[in-house]
C-alpha positions as CSV (number, residue, x, y, z in Angstrom):
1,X,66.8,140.3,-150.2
2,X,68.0,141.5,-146.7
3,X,65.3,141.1,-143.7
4,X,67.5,143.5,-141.3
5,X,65.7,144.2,-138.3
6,X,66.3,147.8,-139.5
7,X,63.8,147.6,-142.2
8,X,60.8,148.9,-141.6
9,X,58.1,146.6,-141.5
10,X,54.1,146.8,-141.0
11,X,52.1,144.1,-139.6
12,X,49.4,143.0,-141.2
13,X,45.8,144.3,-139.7
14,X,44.3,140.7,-139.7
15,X,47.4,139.3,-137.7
16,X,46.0,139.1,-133.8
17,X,47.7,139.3,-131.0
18,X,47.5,135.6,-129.8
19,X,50.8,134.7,-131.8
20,X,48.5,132.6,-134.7
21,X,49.3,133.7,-138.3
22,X,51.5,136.6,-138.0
23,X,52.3,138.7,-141.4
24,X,54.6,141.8,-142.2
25,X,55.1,143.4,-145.5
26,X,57.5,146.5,-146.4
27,X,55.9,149.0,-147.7
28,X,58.5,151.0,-148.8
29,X,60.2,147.9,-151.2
30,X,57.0,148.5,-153.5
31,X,58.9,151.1,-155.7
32,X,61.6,148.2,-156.5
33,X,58.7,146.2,-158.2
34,X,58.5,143.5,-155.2
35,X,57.1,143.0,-152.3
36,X,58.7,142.1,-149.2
37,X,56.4,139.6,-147.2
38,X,57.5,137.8,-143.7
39,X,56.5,135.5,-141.1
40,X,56.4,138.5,-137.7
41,X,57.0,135.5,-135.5
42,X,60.2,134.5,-136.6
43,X,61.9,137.5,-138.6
44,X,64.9,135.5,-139.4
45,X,63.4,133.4,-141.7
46,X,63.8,135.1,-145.2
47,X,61.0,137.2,-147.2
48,X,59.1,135.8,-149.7
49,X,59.2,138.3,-152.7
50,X,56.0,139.0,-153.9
51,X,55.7,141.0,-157.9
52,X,53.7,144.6,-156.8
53,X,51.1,143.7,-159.7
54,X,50.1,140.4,-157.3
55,X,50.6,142.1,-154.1
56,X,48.0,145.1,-155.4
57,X,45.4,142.3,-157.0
58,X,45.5,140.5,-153.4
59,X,45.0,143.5,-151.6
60,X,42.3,144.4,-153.6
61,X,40.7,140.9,-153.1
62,X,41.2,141.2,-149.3
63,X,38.8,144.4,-149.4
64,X,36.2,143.1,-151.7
């Protein structure tokens, strides 16, 4: 999976602005059946790949 700067990405809501625990996702990979998750600080580092089944349930957990 490409992480081109090109891509869009969202950061994550709970990621602050101190530079601590920094997370983006691509939303619009979600129709492939993955998720595209990254490390913000260092967008070089490849994705980790995440099924859209997991990445809903967590989601869901997060707002519980």
């Amino acid at each position: 999976m490409s992480t081109a700067n090109s891509e869009h990405w969202v950061k994550s809501s709970y990621s602050g602005n101190g530079g601590g625990s920094c997370v983006e996702w691509r939303p619009s990979a979600i129709t492939s059946g993955v998720v595209p998750v990254r490390d913000s600080k260092d967008t070089a580092l490849p994705a980790l790949t995440v099924p859209t089944t997991a990445w809903t349930a967590f989601i869901q957990h997060l707002k519980a």
